[in-house]
NUMARTOR-513168 format. One record per atom (N, C-alpha, C): x, y negated, z; atom name; residue in three letters. Coordinates in pm, whole numbers, plus 50000, padded with zeros to 5 digits. Atoms other than C-alpha are relative to their C-alpha. Example, Ala and Ser with C-alpha at 12.3 -4.5 7.8 and 13.67 -1.06 7.14 Angstrom:
2
seke east->50089 north->50119 up->50000 atom->N type->ALA
seke east->51230 north->50450 up->50780 atom->CA type->ALA
seke east->50090 north->49880 up->50000 atom->C type->ALA
seke east->49918 north->50119 up->49994 atom->N type->SER
seke east->51367 north->50106 up->50714 atom->CA type->SER
seke east->49923 north->49891 up->50073 atom->C type->SER
//
This chain:
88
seke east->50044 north->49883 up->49928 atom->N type->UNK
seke east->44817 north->74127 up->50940 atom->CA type->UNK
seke east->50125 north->50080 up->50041 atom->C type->UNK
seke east->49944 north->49919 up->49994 atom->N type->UNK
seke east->45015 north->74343 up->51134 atom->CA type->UNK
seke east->50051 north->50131 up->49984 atom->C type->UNK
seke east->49988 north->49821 up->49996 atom->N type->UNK
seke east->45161 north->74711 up->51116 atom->CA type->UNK
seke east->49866 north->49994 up->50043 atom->C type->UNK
seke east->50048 north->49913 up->49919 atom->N type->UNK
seke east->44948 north->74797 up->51424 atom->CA type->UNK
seke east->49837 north->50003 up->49959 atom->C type->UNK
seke east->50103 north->49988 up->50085 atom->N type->UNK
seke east->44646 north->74620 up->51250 atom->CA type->UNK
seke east->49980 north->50077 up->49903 atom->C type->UNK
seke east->50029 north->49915 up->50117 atom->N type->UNK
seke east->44690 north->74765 up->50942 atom->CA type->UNK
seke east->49968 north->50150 up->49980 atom->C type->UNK
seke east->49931 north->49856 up->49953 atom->N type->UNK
seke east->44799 north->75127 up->51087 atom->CA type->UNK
seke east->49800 north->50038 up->50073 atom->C type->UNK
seke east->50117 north->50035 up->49945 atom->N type->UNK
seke east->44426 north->75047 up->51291 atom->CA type->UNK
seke east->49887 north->50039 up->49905 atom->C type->UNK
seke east->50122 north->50071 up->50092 atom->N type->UNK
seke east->44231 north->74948 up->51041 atom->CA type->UNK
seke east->49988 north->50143 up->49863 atom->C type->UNK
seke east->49984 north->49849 up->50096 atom->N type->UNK
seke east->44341 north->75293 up->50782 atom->CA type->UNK
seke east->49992 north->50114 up->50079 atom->C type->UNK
seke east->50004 north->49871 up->49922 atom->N type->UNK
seke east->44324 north->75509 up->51092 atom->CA type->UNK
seke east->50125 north->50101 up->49956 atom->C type->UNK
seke east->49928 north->49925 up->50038 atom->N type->UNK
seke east->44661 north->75636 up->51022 atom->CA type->UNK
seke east->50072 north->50035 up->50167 atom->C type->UNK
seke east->49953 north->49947 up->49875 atom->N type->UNK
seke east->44796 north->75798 up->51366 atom->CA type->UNK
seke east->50168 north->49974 up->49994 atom->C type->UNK
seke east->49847 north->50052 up->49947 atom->N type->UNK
seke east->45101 north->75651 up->51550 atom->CA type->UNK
seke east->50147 north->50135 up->49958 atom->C type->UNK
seke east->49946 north->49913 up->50039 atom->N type->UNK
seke east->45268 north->76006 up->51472 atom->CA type->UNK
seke east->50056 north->50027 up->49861 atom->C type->UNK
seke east->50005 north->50027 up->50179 atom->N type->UNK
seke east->45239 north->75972 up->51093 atom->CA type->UNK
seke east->50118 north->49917 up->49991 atom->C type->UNK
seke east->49885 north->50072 up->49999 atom->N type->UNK
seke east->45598 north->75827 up->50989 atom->CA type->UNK
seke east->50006 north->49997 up->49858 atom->C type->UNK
seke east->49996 north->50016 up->50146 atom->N type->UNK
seke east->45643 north->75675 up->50609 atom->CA type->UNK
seke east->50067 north->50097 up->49922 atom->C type->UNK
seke east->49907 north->49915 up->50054 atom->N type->UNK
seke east->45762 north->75939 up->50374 atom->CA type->UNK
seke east->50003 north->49981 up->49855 atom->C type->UNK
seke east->49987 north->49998 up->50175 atom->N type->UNK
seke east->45872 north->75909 up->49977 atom->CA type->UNK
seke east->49904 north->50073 up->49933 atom->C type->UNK
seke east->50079 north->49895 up->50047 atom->N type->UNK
seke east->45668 north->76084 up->49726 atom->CA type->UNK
seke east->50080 north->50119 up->49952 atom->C type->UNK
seke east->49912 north->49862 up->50024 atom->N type->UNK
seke east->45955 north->76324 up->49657 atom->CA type->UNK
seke east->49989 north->50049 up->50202 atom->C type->UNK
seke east->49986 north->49947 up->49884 atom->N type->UNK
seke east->45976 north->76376 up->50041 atom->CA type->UNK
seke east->49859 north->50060 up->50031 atom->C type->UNK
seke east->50187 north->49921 up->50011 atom->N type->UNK
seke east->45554 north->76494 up->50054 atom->CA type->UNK
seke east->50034 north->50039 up->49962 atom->C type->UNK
seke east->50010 north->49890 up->50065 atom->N type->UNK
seke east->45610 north->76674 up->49800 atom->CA type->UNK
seke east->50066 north->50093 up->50050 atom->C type->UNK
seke east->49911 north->49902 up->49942 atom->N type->UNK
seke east->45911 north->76876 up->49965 atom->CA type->UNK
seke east->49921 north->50083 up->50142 atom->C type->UNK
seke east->50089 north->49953 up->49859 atom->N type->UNK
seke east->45644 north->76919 up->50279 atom->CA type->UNK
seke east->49902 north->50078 up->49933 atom->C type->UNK
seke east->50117 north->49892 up->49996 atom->N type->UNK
seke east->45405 north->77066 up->50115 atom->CA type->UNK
seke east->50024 north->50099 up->49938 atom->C type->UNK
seke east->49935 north->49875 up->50016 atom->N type->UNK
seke east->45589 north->77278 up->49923 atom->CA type->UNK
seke east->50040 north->50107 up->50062 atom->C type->UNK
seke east->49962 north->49921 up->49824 atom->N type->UNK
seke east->45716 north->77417 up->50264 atom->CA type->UNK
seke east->49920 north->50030 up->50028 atom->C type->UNK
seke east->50091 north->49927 up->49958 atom->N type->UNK
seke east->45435 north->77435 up->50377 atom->CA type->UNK
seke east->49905 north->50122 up->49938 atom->C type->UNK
seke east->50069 north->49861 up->50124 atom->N type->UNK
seke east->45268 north->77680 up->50052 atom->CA type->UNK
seke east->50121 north->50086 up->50043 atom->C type->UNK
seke east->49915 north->49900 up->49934 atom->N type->UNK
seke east->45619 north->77872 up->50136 atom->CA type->UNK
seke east->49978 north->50069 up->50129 atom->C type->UNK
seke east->50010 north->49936 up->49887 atom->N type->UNK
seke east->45516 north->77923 up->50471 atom->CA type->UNK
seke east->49912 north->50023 up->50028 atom->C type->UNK
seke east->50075 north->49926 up->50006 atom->N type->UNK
seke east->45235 north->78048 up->50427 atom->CA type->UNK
seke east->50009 north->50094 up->49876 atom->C type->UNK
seke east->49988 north->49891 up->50087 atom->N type->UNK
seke east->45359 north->78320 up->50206 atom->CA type->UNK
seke east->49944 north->49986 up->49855 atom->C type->UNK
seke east->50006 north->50015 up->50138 atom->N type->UNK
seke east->45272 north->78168 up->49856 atom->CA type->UNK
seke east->50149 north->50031 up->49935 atom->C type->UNK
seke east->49906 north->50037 up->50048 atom->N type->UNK
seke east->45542 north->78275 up->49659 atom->CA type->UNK
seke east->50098 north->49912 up->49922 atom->C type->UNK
seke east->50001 north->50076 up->50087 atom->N type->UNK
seke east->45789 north->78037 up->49496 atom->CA type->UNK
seke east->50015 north->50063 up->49872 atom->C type->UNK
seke east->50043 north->50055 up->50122 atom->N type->UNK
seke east->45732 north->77949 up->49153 atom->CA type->UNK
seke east->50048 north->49886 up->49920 atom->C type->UNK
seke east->49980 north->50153 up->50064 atom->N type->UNK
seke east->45723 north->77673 up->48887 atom->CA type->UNK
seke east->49964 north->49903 up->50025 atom->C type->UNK
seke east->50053 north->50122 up->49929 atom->N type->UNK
seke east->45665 north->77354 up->49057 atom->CA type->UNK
seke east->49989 north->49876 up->49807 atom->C type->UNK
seke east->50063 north->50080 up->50142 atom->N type->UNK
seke east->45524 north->77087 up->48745 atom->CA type->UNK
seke east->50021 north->49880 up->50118 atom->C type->UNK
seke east->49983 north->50132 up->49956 atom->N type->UNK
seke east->45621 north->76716 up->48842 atom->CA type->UNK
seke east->49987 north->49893 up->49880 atom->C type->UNK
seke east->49981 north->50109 up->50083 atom->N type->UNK
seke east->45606 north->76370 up->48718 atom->CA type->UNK
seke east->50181 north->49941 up->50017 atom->C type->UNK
seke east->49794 north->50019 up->49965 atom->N type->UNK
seke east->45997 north->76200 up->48675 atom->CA type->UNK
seke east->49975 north->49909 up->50121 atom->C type->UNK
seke east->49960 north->50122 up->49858 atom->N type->UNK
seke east->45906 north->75974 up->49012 atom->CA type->UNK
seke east->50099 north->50127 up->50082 atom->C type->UNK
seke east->49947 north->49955 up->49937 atom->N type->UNK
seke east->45993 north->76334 up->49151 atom->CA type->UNK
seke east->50159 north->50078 up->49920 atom->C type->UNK
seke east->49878 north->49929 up->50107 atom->N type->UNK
seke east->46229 north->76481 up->48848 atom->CA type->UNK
seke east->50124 north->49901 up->50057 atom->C type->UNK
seke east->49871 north->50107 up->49994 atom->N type->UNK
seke east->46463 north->76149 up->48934 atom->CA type->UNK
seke east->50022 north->50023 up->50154 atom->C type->UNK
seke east->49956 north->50012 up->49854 atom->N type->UNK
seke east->46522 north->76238 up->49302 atom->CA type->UNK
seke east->50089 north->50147 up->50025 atom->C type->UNK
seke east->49870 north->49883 up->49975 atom->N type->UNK
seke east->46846 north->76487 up->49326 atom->CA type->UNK
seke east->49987 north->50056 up->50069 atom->C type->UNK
seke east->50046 north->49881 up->49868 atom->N type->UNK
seke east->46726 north->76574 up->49665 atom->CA type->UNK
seke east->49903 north->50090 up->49966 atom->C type->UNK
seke east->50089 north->49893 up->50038 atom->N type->UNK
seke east->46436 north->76693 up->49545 atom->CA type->UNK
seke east->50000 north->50108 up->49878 atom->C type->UNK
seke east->49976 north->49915 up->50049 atom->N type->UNK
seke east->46535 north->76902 up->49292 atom->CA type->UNK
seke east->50083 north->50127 up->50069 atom->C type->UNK
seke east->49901 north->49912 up->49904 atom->N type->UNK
seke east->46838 north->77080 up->49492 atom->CA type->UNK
seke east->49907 north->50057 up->50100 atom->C type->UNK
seke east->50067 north->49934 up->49865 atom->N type->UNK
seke east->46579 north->77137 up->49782 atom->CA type->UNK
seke east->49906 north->50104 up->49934 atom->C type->UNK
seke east->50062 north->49866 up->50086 atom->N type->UNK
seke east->46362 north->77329 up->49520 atom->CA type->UNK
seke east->50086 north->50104 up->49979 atom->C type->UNK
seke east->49926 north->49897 up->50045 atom->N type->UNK
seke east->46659 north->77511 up->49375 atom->CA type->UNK
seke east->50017 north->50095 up->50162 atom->C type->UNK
seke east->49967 north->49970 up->49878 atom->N type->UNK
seke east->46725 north->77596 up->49757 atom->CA type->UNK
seke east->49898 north->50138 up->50053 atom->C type->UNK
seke east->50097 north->49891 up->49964 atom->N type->UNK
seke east->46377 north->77745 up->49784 atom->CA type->UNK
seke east->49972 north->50086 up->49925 atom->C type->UNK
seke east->50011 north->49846 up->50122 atom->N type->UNK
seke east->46372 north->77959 up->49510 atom->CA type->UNK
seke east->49915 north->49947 up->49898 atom->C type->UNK
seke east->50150 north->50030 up->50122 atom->N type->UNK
seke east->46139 north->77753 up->49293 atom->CA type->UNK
seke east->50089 north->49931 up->49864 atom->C type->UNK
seke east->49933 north->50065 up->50132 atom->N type->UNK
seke east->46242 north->77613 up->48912 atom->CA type->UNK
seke east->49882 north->49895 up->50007 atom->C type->UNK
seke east->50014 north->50084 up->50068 atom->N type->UNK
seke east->46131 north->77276 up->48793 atom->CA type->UNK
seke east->49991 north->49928 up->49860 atom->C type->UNK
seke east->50012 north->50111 up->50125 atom->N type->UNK
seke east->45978 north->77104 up->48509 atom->CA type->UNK
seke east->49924 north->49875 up->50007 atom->C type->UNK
seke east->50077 north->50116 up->49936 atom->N type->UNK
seke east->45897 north->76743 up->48507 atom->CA type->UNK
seke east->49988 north->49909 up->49824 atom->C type->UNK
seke east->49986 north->50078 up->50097 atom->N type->UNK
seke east->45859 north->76467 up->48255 atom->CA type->UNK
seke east->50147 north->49937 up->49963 atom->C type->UNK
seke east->49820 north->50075 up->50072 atom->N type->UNK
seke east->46191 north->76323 up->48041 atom->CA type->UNK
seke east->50007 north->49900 up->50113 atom->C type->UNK
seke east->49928 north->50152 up->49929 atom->N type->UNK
seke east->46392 north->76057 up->48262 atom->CA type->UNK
seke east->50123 north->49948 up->49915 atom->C type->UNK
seke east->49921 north->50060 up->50025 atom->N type->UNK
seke east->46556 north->75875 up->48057 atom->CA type->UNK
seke east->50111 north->49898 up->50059 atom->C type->UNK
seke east->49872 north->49998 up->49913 atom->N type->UNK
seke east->46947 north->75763 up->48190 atom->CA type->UNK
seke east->49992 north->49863 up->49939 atom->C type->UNK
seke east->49967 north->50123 up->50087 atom->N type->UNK
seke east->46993 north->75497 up->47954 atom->CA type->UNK
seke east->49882 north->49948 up->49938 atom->C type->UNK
seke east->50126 north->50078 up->50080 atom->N type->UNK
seke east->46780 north->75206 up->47836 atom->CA type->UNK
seke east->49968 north->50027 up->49867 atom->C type->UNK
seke east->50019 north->49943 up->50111 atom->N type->UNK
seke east->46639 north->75271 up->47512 atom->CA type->UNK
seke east->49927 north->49910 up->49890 atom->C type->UNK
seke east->50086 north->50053 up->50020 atom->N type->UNK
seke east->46463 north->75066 up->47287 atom->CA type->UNK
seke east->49946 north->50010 up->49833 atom->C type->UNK
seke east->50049 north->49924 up->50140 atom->N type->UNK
seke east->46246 north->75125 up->46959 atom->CA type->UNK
seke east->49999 north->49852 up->49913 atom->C type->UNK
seke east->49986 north->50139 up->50088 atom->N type->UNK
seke east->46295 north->74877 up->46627 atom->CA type->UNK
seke east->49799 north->50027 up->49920 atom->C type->UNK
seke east->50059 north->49940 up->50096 atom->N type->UNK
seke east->45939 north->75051 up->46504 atom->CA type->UNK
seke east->49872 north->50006 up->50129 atom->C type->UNK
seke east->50149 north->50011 up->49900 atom->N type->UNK
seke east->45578 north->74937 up->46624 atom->CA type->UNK
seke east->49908 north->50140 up->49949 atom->C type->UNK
seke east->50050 north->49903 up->49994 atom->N type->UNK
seke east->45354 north->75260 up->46679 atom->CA type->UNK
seke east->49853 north->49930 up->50020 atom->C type->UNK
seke east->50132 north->50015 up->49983 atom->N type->UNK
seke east->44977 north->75224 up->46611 atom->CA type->UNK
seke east->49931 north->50122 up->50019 atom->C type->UNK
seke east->50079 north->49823 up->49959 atom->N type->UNK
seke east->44809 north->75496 up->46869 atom->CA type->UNK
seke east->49886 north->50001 up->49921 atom->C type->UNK
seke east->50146 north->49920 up->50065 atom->N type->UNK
seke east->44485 north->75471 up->46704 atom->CA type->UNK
seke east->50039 north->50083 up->49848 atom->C type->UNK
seke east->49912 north->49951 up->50156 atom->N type->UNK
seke east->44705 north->75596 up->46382 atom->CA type->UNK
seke east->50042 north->50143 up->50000 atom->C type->UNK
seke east->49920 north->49865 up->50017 atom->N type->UNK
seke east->44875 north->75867 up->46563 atom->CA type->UNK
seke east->49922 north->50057 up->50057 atom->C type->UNK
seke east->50083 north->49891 up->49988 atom->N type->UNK
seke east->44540 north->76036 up->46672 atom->CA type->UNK
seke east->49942 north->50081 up->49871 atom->C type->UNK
seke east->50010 north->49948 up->50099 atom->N type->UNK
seke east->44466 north->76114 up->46349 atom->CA type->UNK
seke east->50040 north->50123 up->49979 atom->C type->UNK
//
């Protein structure tokens, strides 16, 4: 199947151009800014915590960030965890 099929077939308009999920997110943020929401604490997952742009473009707009840990370095555990154990 092609793009134009595919693009067809989801009804996504020729205008519509692929964007990251840190890059949405930076749009709509803009867009709550521009309509006079003030910034704030933006809450993320690390797909957007790990994107430098998108942090800096927050700091830019006046908003702070908290997201989930991103760990830098591989990590690995010697010690099996049984969740039904740790609801208890």
């Amino acid at each position: 199947m092609d793009d134009k099929m595919r693009r067809d077939e989801a009804r996504i308009p020729w205008d519509v151009q692929f964007a990251t999920k840190p890059e949405l997110g930076l749009q709509l943020i803009r867009r709550a800014l521009d309509d006079h929401i003030p910034p704030g604490l933006v809450l993320a997952d690390k797909a957007y915590g790990a994107s430098d742009d998108f942090r800096e473009r927050l700091r830019e707009m006046g908003c702070t960030m908290r997201s989930e840990s991103i760990p830098r370095l591989p990590s690995w555990s010697t010690t099996s965890v049984d969740a039904a154990a740790t609801r208890e």
